[in-house]
BATIVEX-90527 format. One record per residue (C-alpha): x, y, z. Coordinates in steps of 0.5 Angstrom, whole numbers, plus 500, padded with zeros to 3 digits. Layout:
<node <X, Y, Z>> ...
END
This chain:
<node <418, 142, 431>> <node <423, 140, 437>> <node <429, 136, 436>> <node <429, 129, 438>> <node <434, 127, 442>> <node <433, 120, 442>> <node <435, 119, 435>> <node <443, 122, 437>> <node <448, 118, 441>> <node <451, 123, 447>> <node <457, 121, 450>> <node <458, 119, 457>> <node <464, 123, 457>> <node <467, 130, 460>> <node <466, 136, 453>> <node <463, 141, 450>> <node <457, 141, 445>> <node <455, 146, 439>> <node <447, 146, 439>> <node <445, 148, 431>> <node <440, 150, 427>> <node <436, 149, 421>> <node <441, 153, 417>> <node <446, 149, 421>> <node <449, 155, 424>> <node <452, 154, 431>> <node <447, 158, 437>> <node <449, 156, 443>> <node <456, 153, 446>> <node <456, 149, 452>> <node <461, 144, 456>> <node <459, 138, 461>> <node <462, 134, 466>> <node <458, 128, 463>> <node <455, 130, 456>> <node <449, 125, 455>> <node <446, 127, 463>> <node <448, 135, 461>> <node <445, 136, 454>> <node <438, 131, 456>> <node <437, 136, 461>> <node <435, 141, 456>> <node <429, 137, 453>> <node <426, 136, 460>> <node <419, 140, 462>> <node <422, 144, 467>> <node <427, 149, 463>> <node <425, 157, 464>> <node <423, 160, 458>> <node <428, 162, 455>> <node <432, 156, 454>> <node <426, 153, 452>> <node <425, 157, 445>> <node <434, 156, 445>> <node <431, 148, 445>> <node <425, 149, 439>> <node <432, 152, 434>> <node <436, 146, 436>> <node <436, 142, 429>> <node <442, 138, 431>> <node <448, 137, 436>> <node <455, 136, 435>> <node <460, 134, 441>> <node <467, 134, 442>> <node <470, 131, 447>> <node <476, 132, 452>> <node <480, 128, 457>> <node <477, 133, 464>> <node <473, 137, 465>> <node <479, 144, 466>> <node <479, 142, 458>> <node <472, 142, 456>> <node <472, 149, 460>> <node <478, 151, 456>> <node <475, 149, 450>> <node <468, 152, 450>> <node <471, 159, 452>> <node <476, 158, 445>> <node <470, 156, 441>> <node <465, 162, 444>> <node <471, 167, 442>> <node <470, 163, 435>> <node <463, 162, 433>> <node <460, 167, 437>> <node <452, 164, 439>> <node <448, 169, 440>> <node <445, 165, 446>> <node <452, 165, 449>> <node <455, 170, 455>> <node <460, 174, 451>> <node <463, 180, 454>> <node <462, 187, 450>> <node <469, 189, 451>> <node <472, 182, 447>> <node <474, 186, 441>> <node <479, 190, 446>> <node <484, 184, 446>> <node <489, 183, 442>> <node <492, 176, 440>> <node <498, 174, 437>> <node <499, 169, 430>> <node <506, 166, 428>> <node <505, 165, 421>> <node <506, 157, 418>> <node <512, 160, 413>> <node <517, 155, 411>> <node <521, 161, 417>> <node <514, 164, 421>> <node <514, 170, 423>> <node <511, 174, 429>> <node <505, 178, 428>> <node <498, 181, 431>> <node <492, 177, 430>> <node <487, 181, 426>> <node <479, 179, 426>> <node <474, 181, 422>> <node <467, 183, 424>> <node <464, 175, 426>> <node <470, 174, 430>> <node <475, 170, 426>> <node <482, 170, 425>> <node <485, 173, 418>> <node <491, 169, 416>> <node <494, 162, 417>> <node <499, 161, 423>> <node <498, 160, 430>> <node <494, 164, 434>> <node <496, 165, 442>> <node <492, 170, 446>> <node <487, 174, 449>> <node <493, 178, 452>> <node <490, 185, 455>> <node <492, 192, 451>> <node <497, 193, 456>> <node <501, 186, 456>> <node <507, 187, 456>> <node <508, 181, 451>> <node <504, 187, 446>> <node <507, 192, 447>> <node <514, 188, 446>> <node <513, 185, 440>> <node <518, 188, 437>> <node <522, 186, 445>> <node <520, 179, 443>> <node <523, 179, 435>> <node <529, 181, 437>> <node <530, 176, 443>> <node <528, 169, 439>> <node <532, 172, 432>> <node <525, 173, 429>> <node <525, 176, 422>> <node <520, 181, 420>> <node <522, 182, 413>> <node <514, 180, 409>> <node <518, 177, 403>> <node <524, 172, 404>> <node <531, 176, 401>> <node <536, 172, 397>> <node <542, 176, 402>> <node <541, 178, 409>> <node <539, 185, 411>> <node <540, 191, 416>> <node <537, 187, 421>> <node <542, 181, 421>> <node <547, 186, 421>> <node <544, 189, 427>> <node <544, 183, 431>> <node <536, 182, 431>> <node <535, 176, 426>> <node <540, 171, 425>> <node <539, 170, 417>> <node <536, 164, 415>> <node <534, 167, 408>> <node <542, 166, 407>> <node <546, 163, 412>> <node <545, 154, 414>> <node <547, 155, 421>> <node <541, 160, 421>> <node <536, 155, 418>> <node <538, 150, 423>> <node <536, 154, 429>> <node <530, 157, 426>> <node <526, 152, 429>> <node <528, 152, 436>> <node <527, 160, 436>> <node <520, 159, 434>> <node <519, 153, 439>> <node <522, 157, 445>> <node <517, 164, 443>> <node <511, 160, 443>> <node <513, 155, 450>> <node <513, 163, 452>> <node <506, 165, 449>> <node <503, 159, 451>> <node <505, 160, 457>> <node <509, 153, 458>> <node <515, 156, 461>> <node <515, 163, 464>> <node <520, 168, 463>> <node <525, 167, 468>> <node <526, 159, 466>> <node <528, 161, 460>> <node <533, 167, 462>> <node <536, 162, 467>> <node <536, 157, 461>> <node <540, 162, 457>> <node <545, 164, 463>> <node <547, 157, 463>> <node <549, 157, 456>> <node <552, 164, 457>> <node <556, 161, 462>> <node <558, 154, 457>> <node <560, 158, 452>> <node <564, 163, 456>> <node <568, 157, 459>> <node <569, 153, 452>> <node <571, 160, 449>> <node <566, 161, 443>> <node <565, 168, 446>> <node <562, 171, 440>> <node <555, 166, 442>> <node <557, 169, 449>> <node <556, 177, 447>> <node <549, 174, 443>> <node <546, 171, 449>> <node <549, 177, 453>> <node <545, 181, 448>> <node <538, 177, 449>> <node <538, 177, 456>> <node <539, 184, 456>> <node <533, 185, 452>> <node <529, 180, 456>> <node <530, 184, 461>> <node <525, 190, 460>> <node <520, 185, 459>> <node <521, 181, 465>> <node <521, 188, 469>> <node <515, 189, 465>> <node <511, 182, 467>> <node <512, 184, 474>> <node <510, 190, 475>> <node <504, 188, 471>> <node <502, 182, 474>> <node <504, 183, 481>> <node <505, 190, 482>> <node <500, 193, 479>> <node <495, 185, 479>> <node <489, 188, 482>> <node <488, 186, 489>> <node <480, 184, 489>> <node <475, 184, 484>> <node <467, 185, 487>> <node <461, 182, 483>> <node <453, 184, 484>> <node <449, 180, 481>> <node <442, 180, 482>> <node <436, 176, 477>> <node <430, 179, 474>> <node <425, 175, 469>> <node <431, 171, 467>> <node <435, 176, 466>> <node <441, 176, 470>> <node <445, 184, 472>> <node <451, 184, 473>> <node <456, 190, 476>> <node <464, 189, 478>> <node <469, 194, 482>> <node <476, 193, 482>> <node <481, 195, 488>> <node <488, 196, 488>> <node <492, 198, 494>> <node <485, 199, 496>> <node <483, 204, 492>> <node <478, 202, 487>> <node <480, 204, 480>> <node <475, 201, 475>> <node <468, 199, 475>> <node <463, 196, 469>> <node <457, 192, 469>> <node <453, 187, 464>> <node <447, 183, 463>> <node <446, 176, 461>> <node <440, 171, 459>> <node <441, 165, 464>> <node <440, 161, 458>> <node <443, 154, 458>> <node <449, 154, 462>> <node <450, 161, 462>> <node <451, 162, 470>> <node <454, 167, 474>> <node <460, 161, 475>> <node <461, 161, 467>> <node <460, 169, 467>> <node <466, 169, 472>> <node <470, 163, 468>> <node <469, 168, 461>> <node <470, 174, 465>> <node <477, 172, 467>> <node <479, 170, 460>> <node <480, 178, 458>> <node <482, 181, 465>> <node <488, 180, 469>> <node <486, 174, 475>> <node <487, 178, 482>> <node <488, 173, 488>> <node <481, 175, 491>> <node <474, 175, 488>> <node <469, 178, 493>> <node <462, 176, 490>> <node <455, 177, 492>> <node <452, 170, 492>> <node <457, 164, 491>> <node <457, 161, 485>> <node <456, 154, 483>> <node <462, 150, 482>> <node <467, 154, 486>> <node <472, 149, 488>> <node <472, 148, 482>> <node <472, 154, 479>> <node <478, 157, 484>> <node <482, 150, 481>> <node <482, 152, 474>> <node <483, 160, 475>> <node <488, 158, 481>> <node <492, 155, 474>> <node <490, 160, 469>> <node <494, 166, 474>> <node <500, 161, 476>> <node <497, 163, 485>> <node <492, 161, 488>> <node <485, 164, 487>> <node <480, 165, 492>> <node <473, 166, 491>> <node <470, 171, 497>> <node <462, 170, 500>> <node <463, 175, 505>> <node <458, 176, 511>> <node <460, 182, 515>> <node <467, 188, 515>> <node <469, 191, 510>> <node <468, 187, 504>> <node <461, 186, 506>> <node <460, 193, 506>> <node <463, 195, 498>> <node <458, 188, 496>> <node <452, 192, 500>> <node <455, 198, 495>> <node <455, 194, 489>> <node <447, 192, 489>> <node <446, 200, 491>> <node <448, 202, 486>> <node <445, 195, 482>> <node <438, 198, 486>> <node <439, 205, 484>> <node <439, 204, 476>> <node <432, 199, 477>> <node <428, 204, 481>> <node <431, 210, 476>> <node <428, 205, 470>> <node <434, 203, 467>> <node <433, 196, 465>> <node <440, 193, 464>> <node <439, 194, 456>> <node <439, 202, 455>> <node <446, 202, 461>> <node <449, 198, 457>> <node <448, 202, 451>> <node <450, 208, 454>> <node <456, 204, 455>> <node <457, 201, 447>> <node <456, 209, 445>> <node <459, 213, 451>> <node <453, 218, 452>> <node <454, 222, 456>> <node <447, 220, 460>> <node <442, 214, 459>> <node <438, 214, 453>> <node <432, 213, 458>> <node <428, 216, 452>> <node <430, 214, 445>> <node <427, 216, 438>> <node <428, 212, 432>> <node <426, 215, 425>> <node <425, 211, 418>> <node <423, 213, 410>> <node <418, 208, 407>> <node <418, 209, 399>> <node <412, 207, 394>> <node <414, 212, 389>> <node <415, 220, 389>> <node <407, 222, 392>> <node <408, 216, 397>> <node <414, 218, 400>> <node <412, 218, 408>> <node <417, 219, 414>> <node <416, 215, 421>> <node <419, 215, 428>> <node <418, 210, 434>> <node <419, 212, 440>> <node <422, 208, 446>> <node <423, 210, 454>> <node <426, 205, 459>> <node <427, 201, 452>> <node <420, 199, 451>> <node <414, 202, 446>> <node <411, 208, 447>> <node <406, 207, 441>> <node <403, 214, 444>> <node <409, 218, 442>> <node <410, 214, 435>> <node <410, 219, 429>> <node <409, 220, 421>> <node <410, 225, 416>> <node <408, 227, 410>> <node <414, 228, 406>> <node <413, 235, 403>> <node <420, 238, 402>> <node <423, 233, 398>> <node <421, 231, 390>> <node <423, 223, 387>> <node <427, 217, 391>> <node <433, 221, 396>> <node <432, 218, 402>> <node <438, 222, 405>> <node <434, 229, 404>> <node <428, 225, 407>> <node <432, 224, 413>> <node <434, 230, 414>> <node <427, 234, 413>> <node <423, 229, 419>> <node <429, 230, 423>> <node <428, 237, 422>> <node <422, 238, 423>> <node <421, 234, 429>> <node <426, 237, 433>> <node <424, 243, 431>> <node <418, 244, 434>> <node <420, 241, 440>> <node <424, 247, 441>> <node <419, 252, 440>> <node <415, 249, 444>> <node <419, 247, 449>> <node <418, 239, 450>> <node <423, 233, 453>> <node <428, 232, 448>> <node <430, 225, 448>> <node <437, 222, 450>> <node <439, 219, 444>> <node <437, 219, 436>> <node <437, 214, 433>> <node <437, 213, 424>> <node <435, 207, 420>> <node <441, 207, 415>> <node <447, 207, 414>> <node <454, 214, 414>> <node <450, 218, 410>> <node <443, 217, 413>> <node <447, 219, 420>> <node <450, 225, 417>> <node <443, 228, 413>> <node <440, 228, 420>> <node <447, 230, 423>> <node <445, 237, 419>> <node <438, 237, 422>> <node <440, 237, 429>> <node <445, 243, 428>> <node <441, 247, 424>> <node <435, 247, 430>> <node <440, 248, 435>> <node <438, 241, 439>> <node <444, 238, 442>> <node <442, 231, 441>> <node <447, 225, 441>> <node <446, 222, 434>> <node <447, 214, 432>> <node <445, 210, 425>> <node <443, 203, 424>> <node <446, 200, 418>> <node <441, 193, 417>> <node <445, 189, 413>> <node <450, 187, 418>> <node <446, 191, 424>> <node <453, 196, 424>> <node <452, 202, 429>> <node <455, 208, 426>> <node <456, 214, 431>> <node <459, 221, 429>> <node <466, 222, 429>> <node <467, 216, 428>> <node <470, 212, 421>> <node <469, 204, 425>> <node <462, 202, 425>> <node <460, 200, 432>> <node <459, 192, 432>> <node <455, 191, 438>> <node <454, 182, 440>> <node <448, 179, 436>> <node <445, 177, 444>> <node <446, 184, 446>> <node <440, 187, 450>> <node <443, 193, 447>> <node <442, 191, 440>> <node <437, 188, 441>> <node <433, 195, 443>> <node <436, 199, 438>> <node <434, 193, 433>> <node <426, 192, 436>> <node <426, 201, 435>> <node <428, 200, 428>> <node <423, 194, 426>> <node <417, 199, 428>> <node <419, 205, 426>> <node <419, 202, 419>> <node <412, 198, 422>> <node <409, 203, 423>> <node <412, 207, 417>> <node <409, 202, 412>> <node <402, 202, 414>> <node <402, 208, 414>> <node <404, 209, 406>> <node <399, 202, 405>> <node <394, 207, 408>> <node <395, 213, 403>> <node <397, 208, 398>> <node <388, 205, 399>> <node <385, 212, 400>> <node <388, 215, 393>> <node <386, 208, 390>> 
END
C-alpha cells in the first residue's frame, strides 16, 4: 500500500529526508532546498520506474532540517556513509578511506577509525575524515601525536613514561600543568582534522609564541615549540606536495543514460598525462544525479581546479560554490565544445560505446572491477547442492552471459560419487565433472565460477578446477551477509547492497538454487 503523504507535516524548510520501510530500515537519503515541494514530488504520477518501486517500500518519512542548503548536502553525504540505502549512490571504493576518531577519554587519544561491515564507526569519540590512502594526515599520525603532545599509551599510568622523557607527551597521567593544557591540544588537533584552521595558521601561531617566550626568557617552552615546528614541518611539505604539486589538474566525466540507469566513466590528468581511469553505474532513483554522483564522488577524491564533463550537470553554480569551499580554490565545472578537451570527452564515451556494443552492460564491468579478473565475466556459471536426504542429493548450475539468463545453458546432476550430507565433496564432484567434459571437448569455458557458499565451498571447487586442468577465476557467495569470497584472499569481498554487481551475482545464485530445487522436487515425485 503506498504511504499517504498527506498524513505527515513536511517542512518548508532547507534538509534532508530519510525514507524507511516496513521494518523501519533507512532505504533511501535525500536533501532539498524546500522539503515539503521535494519530498511530494516523489508521489506524483509522472516518476520513472524505478523510483516508483522506491516510492511503494516508503512506510514513513523523518526529516532533519539545516540552516542552507551547503549543510543539507554535507549532512545527506555523512549519513549516506552511515546507513548506506540501498537505493542510494555509493561508490564501491568508499571502504578505501580511512578516518580518523578522537577518543572521549577523560585526556582522549588519537587514533584510525575502524568500521565494520554496515559502515559504522567501533568505539566512541569523534570521527574526522574521509582522508585518502595517501593523506598525509594518515601517514603522520604519529607526526601529529607528537606535534599536540598526544598520548598514545591505552591505559593512563600512575608515573610519566618513555614518552614524556622523549618529548612527545607532556604527562597529564602525573603532571597538573599537563592536565591543564591537555584540553587546548586537543582543541588545536581537531581545528586542524576539521579543516578550520590550516597548517600554516598554526605554525605562525606557534612562532609567535616562540618568539614571546625567547624574549620573556622561558627558553625551555621556546626548545619545545622549536621542536613542534620542526615536526610540523614534514607535514606541511607533505600537504603541499599532495594538494598542490601533485592535485590532479582535471578530471573528465562520461555519462551516458540507458533504461534508467546511468554509466559513468572518469579519467584523471596530471601535468597532462592521464594517470588513472575508473567507471560506475548508478539507478537514477530519486535524487541520484549526475550532479550528487559528482558532489559524493569528490568526498573520497582529492578535488582538481577543473572538471571536464560530457553534459552539464544541474545545480552547477551551485555545486562549483560547495566543491570551491570544500577544496579552499576555485573549482570550475567544464561543458567543452571543441579543442582538446573536447576530444578526451569523445574518448570517454568511445570507450563508454565500446563496452556497450561488446555486451557488457555496467553490472559484470564492474564486477570485473570488485574482483580484479583479469577480463569481463561476459559468461558466468554458478553452481549449487539441493539436499533432501542421501538418495535425493542434486547439483544444479545456472548460466548467465552479459549478466542475463541463459536458461538453455542451466545444468543438473545426479550426485553419484558422494554418500550422506557433504556439501563440500558435492561441490567439488558437479564442478569436476562440468568442467571436465568441457575440456575434452573442447567447449567455451566461462570467464567466472561462481559457488553458492562460503571459504570452504570455495576451496572444494578450487580443487576441481586444478584437478581438470581449467583455469578459471573462481568466487563464492556466502548468503547470510551476501559476502564474496575469492582465492587467496583471508577478507570477504563486501560489494554495496545496490550494486548492479551484486545484484548479478545474487540473480545467479537464486536460480541456481531454483532450478536445483525443482529438480530435487522432480526426483522426489517419481519415486513416490
Amino acid at each position: 500500500m503506498t504511504f499517504n503523504i498527506s498524513k505527515i507535516s513536511i517542512p518548508s524548510h532547507p534538509g534532508i529526508y530519510l525514507m524507511k520501510d516496513g521494518k523501519s530500515e533507512i532505504i533511501y537519503i535525500g536533501k532539498a532546498k524546500n522539503l515539503k515541494n521535494r519530498v511530494k514530488s516523489y508521489f506524483l504520477k509522472n516518476q520513472n520506474y524505478k523510483t516508483q518501486k522506491l516510492v511503494e517500500k516508503i512506510q514513513d518519512i523523518e526529516f532533519v532540517l539545516t540552516d542552507n542548503e551547503s549543510e543539507a548536502y554535507l549532512l545527506e553525504s555523512n549519513m549516506i556513509k552511515r546507513y548506506r540505502p540501498i537505493y542510494n549512490i555509493e561508490l564501491k571504493d568508499q571502504q578505501r578511506y580511512t578516518y580518523l576518531r578522537v577518543t572521549d577519554e577523560k585526556y582522549p587519544r588519537l587514533l584510525v577509525a575502524r568500521r565494520i561491515r554496515t559502515g559504522e564507526f567501533l568505539g566512541k569519540g569523534k570521527v574526522y575524515g574521509p582522508f585518502t590512502s595517501g593523506s598525509s594526515k594518515l601517514l603522520t599520525i604519529g607526526t601529529l601525536r607528537k606535534a599536540f603532545k598526544i598520548r598514545i599509551c591505552k591505559t593512563l599510568p600512575k608515573k610519566v613514561c618513555l614518552e614524556y622523557h622523549l618529548g612527545n607527551c607532556e604527562g597529564p597521567c602525573e603532571l597538573k600543568s599537563a592536565q591543564k593544557a591537555y584540553p587546548q591540544h586537543i582543541a588545536e588537533l581537531e581545528s586542524i582534522l576539521k579543516g578550520k584552521k590550516k597548517m600554516q595558521d598554526f605554525a605562525k601561531k606557534l612562532q609567535d609564541e616562540m618568539k614571546e617566550a625567547s624574549e620573556s626568557l622561558d627558553f625551555e617552552r621556546a626548545k619545545e615549540i622549536r621542536d613542534t615546528l620542526q615536526r610540523l614541518g614534514s607535514l606541511q611539505t607533505k600537504q603541499k606536495m599532495e594538494y598542490v604539486e601533485n592535485a590532479p589538474n582535471e578530471d573528465y566525466f562520461g555519462i551516458k543514460i540507458e533504461e534508467q540507469t546511468a554509466l559513468v566513466m572518469t579519467l584523471r590528468q596530471t601535468h597532462g598525462i592521464i594517470r588513472d581511469r575508473d567507471r560506475f553505474s548508478f539507478d537514477l532513483v530519486g535524487d541520484n544525479t549526475f550532479s550528487n554522483f559528482l558532489y559524493h564522488y569528490y568526498t573520497t577524491n582529492q578535488i582538481p581546479k577543473f572538471i571536464v564533463v560530457s553534459d552539464m550537470p544541474e545545480n552547477k553554480k551551485f555545486l562549483e560554490f560547495v566543491l570551491s569551499k570544500n577544496a579552499g580554490f576555485d573549482v570550475k565545472i567544464i561543458h567543452p565544445k571543441s579543442g582538446k578537451r573536447k576530444e578526451m570527452i569523445n574518448l570517454i564515451m568511445k570507450n563508454i560505446d565500446l563496452i556497450q556494443t561488446q555486451g557488457a552492460e555496467p553490472g559484470i564491468t564492474e564486477l570485473q572491477e570488485w574482483l580484479n579478473l583479469p577480463e569481463i565475466p561476459k559468461i558466468l556459471e554458478c553452481f549449487d547442492v539441493s539436499n533432501h536426504g542421501a538418495q535425493y542429493a542434486v547439483g544444479s548450475m545456472s548460466r548467465f552471459v552479459d549478466g542475463r539468463p541463459d536458461k538453455s545453458g542451466y545444468r543438473k546432476f545426479k550426485i553419484k560419487t558422494v554418500s550422506g550430507r557433504d556439501d563440500y565433496s558435492m561441490i567439488a564432484e558437479i564442478v569436476k565433472r562440468r568442467y571436465y567434459r568441457l575440456s575434452e571437448e573442447n567447449l567455451q569455458m566461462p570467464n567466472l565460477v561462481l559457488i553458492d557458499g562460503g571459504k570452504g565451498q570455495l576451496k572444494a571447487a578450487q580443487r576441481s578446477l586444478q584437478s581438470v586442468r581449467a583455469k578459471i577465476p573462481c568466487a563464492s557467495l556466502a548468503k547470510k551477509n551476501e559476502e564474496v569470497f575469492v582465492p587467496k584472499r583471508k577478507e570477504p569481498i563486501i560489494i554495496p547492497r545496490n550494486s548492479s554487481a551484486l545484484k548479478i551475482l545474487q540473480h545467479a545464485r537464486d536460480e541456481a538454487h531454483r532450478f536445483g530445487l525443482a529438480y530435487n522436487r522432480t526426483l522426489r515425485k517419481l519415486s513416490n
